[in-house]
VOTOR-483629 format. One record per residue (C-alpha): residue number from 1; x, y, z; residue in three letters. Coordinates in nm, 4 decimals, always signed. Layout:
% VOTOR-483629
(pt NUM,(X,Y,Z),ala)
...
***
This chain:
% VOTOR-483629
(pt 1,(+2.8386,+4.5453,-6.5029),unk)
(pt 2,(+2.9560,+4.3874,-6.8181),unk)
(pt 3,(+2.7929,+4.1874,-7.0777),unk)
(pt 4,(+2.8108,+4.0467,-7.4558),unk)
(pt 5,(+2.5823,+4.2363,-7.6981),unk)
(pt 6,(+2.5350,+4.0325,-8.0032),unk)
(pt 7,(+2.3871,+4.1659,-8.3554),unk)
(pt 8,(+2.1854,+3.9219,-8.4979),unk)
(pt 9,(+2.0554,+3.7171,-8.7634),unk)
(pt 10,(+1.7001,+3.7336,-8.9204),unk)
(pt 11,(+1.3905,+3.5420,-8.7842),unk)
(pt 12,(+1.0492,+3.4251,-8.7727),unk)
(pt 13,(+0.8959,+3.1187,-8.5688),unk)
(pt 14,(+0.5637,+3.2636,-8.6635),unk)
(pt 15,(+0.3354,+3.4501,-8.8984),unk)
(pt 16,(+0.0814,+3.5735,-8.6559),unk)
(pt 17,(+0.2645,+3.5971,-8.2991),unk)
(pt 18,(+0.6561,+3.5296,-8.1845),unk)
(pt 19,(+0.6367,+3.1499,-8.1516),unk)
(pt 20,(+0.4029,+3.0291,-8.3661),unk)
(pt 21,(+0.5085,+2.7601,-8.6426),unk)
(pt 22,(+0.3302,+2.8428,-8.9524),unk)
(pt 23,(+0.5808,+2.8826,-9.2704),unk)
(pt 24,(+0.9212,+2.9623,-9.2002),unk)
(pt 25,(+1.0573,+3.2432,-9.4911),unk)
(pt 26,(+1.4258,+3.2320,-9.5601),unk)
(pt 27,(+1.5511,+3.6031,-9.3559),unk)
(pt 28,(+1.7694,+3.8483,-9.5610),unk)
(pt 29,(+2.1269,+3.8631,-9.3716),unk)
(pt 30,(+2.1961,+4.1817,-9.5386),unk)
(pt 31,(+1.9833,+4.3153,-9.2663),unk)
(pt 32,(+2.1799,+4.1764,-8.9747),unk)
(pt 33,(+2.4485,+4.3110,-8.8410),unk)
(pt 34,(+2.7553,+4.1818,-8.6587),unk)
(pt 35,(+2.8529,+4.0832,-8.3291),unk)
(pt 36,(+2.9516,+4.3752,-8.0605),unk)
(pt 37,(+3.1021,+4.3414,-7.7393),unk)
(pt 38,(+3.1752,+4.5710,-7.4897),unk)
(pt 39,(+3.0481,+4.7220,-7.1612),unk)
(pt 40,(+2.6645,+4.7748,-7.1448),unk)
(pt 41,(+2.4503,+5.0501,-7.0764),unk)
(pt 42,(+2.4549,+4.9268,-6.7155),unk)
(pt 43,(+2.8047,+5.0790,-6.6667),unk)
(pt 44,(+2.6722,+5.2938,-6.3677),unk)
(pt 45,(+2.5062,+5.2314,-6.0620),unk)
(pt 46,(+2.1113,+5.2472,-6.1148),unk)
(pt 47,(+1.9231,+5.5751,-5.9868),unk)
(pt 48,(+1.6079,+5.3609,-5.8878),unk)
(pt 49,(+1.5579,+5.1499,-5.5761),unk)
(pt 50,(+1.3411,+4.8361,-5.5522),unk)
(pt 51,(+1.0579,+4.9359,-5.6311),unk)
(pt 52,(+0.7781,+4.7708,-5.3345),unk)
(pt 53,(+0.4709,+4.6262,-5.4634),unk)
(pt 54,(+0.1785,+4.4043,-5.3506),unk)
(pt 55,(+0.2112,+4.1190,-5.5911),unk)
(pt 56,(-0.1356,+4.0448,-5.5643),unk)
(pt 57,(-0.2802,+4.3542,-5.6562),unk)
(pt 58,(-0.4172,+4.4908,-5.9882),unk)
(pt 59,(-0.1875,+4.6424,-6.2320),unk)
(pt 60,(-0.2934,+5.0131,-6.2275),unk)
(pt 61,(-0.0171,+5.2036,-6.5236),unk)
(pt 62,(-0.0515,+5.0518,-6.8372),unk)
(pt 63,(+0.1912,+5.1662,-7.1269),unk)
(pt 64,(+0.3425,+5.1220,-7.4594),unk)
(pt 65,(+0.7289,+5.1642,-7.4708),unk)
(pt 66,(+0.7221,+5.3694,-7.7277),unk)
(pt 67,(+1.0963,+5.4516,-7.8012),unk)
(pt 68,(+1.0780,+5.0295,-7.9398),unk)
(pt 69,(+0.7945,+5.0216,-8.1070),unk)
(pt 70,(+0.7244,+5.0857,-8.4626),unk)
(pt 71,(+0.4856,+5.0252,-8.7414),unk)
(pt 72,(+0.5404,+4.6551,-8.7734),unk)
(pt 73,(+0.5720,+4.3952,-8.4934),unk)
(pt 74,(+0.7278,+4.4299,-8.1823),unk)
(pt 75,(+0.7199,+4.1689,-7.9325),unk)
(pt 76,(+0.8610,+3.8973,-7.7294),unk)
(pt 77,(+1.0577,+4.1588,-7.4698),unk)
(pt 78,(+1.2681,+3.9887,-7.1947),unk)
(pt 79,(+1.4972,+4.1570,-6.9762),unk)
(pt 80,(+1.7968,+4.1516,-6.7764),unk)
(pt 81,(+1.7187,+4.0757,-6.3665),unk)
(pt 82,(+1.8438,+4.4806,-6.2966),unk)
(pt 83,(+1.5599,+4.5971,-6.5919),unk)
(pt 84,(+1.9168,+4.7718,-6.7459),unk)
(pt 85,(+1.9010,+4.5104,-7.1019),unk)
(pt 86,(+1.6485,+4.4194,-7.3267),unk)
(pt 87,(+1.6222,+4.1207,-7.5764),unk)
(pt 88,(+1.2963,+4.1719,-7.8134),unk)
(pt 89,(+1.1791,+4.0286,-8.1522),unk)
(pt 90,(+1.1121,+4.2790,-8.4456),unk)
(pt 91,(+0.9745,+4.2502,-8.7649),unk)
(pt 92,(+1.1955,+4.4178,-9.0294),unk)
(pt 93,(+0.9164,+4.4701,-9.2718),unk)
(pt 94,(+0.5205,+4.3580,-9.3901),unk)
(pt 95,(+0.5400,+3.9849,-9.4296),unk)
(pt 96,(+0.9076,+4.0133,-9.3420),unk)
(pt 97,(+1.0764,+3.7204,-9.0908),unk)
(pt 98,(+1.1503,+3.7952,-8.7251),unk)
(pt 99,(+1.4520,+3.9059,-8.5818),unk)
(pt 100,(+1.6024,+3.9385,-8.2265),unk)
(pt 101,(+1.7278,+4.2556,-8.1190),unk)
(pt 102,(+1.8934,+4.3655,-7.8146),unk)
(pt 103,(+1.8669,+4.7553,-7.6200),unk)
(pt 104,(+2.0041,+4.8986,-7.3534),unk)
(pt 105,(+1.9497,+5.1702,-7.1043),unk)
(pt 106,(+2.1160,+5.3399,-6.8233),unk)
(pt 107,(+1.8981,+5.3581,-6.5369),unk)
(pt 108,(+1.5189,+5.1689,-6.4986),unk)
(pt 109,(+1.3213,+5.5038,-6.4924),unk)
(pt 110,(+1.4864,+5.6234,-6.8577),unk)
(pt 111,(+1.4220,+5.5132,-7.2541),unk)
(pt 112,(+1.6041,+5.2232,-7.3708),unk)
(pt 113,(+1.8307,+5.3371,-7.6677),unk)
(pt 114,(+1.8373,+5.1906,-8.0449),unk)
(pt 115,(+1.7841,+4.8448,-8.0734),unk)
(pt 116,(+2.0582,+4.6460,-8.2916),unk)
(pt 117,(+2.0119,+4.3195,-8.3943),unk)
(pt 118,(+2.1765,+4.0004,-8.2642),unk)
(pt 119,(+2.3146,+3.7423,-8.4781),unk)
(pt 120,(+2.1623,+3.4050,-8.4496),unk)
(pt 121,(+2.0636,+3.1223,-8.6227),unk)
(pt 122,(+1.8463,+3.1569,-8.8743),unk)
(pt 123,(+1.4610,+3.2277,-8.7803),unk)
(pt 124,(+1.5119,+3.2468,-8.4389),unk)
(pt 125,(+1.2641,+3.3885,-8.1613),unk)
(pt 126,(+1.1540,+3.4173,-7.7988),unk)
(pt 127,(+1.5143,+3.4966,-7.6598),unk)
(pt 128,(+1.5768,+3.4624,-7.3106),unk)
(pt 129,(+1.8373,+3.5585,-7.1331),unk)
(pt 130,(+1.9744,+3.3386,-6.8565),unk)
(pt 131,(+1.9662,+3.5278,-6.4673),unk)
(pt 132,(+2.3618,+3.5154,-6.5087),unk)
(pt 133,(+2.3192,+3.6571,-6.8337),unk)
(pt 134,(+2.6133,+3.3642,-6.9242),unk)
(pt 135,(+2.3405,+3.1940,-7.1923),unk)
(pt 136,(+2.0750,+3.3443,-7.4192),unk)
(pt 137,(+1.7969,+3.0819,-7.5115),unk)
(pt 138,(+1.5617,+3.0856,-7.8095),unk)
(pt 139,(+1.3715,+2.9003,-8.0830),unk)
(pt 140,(+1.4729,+2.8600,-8.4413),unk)
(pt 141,(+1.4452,+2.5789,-8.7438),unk)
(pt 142,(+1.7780,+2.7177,-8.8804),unk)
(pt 143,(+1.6164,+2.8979,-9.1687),unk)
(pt 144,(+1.4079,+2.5970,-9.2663),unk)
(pt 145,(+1.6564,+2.3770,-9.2606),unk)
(pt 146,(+1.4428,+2.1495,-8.9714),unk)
(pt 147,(+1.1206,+2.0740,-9.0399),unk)
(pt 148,(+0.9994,+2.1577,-8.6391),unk)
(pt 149,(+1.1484,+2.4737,-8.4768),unk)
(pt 150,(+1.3630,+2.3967,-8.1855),unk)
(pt 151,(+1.5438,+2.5200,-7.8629),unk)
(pt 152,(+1.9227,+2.6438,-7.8529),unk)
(pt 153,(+2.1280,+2.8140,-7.6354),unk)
(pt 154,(+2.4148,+3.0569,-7.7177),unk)
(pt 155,(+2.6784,+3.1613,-7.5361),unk)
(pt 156,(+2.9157,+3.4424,-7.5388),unk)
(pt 157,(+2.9499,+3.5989,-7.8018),unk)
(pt 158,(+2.6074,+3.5208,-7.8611),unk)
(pt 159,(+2.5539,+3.4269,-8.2033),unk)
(pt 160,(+2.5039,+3.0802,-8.4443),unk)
(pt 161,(+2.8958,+3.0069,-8.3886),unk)
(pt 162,(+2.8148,+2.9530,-8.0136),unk)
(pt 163,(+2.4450,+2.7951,-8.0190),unk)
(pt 164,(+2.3796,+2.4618,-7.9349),unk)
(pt 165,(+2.0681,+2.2310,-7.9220),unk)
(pt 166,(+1.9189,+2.1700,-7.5982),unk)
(pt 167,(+1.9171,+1.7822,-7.6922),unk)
(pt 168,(+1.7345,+1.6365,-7.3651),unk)
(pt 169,(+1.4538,+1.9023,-7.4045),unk)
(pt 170,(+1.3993,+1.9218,-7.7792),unk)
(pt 171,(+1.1361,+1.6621,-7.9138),unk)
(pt 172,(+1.2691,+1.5108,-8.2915),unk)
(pt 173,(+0.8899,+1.5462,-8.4276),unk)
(pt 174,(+0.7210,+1.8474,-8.2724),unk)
(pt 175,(+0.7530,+2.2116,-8.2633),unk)
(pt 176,(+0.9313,+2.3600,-7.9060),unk)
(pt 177,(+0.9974,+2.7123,-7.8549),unk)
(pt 178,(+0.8812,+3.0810,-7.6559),unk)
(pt 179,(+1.1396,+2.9190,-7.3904),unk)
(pt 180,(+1.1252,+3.1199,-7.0467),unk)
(pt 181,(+1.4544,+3.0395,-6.7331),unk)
(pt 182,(+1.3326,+3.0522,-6.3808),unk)
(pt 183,(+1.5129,+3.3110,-6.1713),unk)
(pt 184,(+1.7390,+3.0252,-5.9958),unk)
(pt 185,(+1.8091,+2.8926,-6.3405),unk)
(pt 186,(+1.6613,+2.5693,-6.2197),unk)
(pt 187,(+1.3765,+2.5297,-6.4718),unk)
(pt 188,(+1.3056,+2.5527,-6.8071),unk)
(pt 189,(+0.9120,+2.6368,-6.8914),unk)
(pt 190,(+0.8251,+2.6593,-7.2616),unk)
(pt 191,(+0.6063,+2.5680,-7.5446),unk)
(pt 192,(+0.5699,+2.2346,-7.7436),unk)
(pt 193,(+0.3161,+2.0610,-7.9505),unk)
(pt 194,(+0.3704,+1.7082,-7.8462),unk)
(pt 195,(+0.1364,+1.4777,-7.7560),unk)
(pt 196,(+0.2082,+1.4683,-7.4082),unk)
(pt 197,(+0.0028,+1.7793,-7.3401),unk)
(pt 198,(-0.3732,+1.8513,-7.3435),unk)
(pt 199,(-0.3581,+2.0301,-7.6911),unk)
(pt 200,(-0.1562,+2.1146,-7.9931),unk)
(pt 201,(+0.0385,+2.4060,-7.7774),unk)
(pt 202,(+0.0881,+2.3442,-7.4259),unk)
(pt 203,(+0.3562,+2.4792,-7.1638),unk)
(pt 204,(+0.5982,+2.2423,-7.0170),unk)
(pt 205,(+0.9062,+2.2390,-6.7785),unk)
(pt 206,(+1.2235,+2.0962,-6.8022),unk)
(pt 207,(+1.4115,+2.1055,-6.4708),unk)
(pt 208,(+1.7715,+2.1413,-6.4434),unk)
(pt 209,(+1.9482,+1.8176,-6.2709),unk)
(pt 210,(+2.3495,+1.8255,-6.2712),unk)
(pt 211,(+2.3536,+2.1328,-6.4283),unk)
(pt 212,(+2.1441,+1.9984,-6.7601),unk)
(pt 213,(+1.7923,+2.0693,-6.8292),unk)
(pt 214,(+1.6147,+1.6766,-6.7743),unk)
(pt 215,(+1.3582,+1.5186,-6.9700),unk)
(pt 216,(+1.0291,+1.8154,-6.9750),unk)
(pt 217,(+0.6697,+1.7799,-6.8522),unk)
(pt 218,(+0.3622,+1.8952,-6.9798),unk)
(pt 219,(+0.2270,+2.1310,-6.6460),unk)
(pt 220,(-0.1217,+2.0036,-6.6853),unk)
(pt 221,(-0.2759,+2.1514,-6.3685),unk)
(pt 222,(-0.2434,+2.4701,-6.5909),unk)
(pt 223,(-0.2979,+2.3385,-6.9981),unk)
(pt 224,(-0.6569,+2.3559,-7.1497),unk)
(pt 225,(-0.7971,+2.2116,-7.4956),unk)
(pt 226,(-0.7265,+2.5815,-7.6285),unk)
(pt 227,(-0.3508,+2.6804,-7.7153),unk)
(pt 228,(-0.1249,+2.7903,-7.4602),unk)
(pt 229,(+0.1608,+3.0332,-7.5341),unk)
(pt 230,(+0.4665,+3.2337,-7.3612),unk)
(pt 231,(+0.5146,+3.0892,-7.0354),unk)
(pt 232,(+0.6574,+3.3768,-6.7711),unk)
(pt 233,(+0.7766,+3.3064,-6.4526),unk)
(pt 234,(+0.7784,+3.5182,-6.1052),unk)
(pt 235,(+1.0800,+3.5341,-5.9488),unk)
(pt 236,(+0.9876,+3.3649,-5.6465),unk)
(pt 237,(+0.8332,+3.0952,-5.8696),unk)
(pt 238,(+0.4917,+3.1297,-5.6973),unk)
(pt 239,(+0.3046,+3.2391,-6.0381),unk)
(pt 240,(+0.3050,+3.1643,-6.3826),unk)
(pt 241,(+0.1730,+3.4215,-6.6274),unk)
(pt 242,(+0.0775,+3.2862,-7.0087),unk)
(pt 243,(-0.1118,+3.3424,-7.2550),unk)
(pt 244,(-0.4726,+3.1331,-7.3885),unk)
(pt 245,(-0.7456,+3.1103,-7.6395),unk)
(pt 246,(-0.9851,+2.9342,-7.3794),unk)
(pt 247,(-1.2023,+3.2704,-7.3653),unk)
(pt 248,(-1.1071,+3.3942,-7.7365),unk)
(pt 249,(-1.0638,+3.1799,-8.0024),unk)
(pt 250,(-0.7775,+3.2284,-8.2131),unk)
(pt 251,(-0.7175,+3.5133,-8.0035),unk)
(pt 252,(-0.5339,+3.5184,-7.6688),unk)
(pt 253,(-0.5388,+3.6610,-7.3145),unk)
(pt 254,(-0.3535,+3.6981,-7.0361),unk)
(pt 255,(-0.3578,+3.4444,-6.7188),unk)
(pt 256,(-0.2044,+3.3847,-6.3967),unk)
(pt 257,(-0.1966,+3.0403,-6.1815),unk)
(pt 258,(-0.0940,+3.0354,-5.8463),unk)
(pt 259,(+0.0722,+2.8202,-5.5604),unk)
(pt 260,(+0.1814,+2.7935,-5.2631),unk)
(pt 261,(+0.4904,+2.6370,-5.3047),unk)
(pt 262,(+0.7945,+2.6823,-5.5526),unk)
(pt 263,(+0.7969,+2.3121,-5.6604),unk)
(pt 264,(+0.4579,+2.2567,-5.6292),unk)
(pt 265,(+0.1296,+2.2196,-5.8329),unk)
(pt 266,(-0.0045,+2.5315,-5.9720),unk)
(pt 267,(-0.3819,+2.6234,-5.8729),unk)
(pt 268,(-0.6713,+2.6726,-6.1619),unk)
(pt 269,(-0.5849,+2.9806,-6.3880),unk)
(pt 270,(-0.7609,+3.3089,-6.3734),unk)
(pt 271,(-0.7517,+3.6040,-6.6116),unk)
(pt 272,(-0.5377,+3.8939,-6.5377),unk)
(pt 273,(-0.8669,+4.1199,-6.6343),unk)
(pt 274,(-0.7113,+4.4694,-6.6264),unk)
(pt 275,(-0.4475,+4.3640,-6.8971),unk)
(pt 276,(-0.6944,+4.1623,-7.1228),unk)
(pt 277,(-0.8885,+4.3765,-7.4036),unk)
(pt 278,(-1.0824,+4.2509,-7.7307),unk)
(pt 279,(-0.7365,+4.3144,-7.8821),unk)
(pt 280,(-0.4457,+4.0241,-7.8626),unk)
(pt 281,(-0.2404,+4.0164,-7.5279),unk)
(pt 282,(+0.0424,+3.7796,-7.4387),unk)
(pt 283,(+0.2576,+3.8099,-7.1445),unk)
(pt 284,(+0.6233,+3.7977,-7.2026),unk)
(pt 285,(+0.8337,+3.8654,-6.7989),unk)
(pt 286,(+0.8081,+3.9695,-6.5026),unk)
(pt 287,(+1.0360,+4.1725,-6.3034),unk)
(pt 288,(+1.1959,+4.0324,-6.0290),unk)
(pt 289,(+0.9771,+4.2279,-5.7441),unk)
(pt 290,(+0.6832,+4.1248,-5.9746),unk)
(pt 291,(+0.6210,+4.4723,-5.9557),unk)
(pt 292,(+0.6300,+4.5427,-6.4068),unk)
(pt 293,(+0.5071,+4.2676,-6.6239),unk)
(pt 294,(+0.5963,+4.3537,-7.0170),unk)
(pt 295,(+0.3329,+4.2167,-7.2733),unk)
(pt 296,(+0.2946,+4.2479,-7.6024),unk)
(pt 297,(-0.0579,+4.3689,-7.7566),unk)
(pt 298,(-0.1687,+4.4657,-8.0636),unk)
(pt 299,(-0.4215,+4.7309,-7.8770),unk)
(pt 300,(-0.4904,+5.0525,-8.0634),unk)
(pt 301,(-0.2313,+5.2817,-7.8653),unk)
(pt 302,(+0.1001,+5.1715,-8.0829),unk)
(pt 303,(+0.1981,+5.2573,-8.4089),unk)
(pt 304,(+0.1130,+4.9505,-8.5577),unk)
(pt 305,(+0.1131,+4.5463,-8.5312),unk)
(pt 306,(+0.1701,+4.4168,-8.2287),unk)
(pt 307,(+0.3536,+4.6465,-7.9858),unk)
(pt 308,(+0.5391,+4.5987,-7.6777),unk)
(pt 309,(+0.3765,+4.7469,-7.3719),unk)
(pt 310,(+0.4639,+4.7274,-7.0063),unk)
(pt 311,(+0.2252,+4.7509,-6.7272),unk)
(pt 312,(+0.2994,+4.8329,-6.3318),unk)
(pt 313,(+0.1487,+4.7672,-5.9982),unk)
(pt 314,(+0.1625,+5.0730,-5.7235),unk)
***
């Protein structure tokens, strides 16, 4: 398989989690480095099969992925459907802006290699790369230069020559980002604080009509009066993992909400207790057999900040 592997430019949507919309520090482009293209890691066929799981069933190994992680933050990790590519968000230094990096790997059951950095517009976070890996989505308020952090898509080459605004879903006023592509590429879930949800930070959906993401909608079977953050979808769109501060406040955990039909309202929320800790957890995907959900944490267990750690179901 081929695909475009960008190097990026610095970010930060937040100063306490990827996302988040406090003050917006101009990034350091000396940092970044430029775009690359070529094959991928994924050059050979993949020594794993499918892995077989019961999707309902406790997540029993619990890890940090320790060849990304290091002593400042390391979140936001989103993957490729065959597990092969990883998009993440680093922070470069203490107090330091954001930035998205990509890394690669060979085969599912090895270490992902160096992460280099992907050049995007300015402060941008939360990438997500599209099932056809044809669009990478993310947040950014172009260094500061918006007063609200928005969504934008690239396209390949990804970087801030090929990024556009997703116009229908963006709202002028309010902050939308942490954006998260259903595995048909038929729906858009991620976060905004407009009104039109039950709280400053609620997850919402924008479905795709014509090929264009339509007007969004709060999913208020599954908002609270806490925050919601970082909206991941299963594959078969039966469950939606996020993050919330309804048990913890200012501090999040992870939940899961049900149902029993792809298009359908989700059921009441429940934690996910084996992944939730007095620390900070926040889901960030799910593989396609729902099988490995990565998270990020900042759990003792890393070597500092908040880490990226993946946990499986037997």
């Amino acid at each position: 398989m081929s695909s475009s592997v960008a190097a990026v430019h610095a970010l930060s949507l937040c100063a306490g989690c990827v996302g988040d919309p406090p003050s917006f520090p101009q990034p350091d482009a000396s940092s970044a480095i430029d775009v690359v293209s070529g094959d991928d890691a994924a050059s050979g066929d993949t020594d794993v099969d499918a892995q077989q799981c019961d999707p309902t069933a406790p997540f029993t190994v619990i890890e940090p992925v320790i060849e990304l992680n290091g002593a400042t933050d390391d979140e936001g990790p989103r993957l490729t459907p065959d597990e092969l590519v990883m998009y993440m968000t680093r922070r470069v230094g203490q107090g330091q802006p954001f930035q998205i990096y990509v890394a690669n790997r060979t085969s599912r059951d090895l270490a992902f290699g160096a992460a280099m950095p992907v050049l995007l517009l300015a402060n941008a976070s939360g990438a997500m790369i599209a099932p056809d890996q044809t669009a990478l989505y993310y947040g950014s308020d172009r260094g500061g230069a918006d007063p609200n952090a928005h969504l934008y898509v690239a396209r390949p080459p990804f970087g801030a020559a090929t990024s556009v605004a997703l116009a229908e879903v963006n709202s002028a006023a309010s902050d939308d980002y942490a954006p998260y592509v259903s595995a048909d590429d038929g729906e858009l879930y991620f976060i905004s604080d407009r009104p039109s949800g039950a709280d400053d930070d609620d997850i919402h959906v924008a479905p795709r009509i014509d090929g264009r993401f339509t007007q969004p909608r709060a999913v208020t079977e599954v908002n609270s009066t806490a925050a919601e953050r970082s909206p991941v979808l299963s594959a078969d769109g039966l469950r939606l993992y996020f993050g919330s501060t309804r048990a913890k406040a200012n501090d999040y955990d992870i939940y899961v909400a049900r149902r029993s039909e792809r298009h359908g309202t989700f059921d009441e929320a429940s934690p996910v207790g084996e992944l939730n800790t007095s620390s900070f957890e926040l889901p960030d995907w799910i593989s396609p057999d729902d099988c490995t959900l990565y998270f990020r944490t900042d759990r003792p267990g890393g070597p500092g900040g908040r880490d990226i750690w993946r946990a499986r179901r037997r």
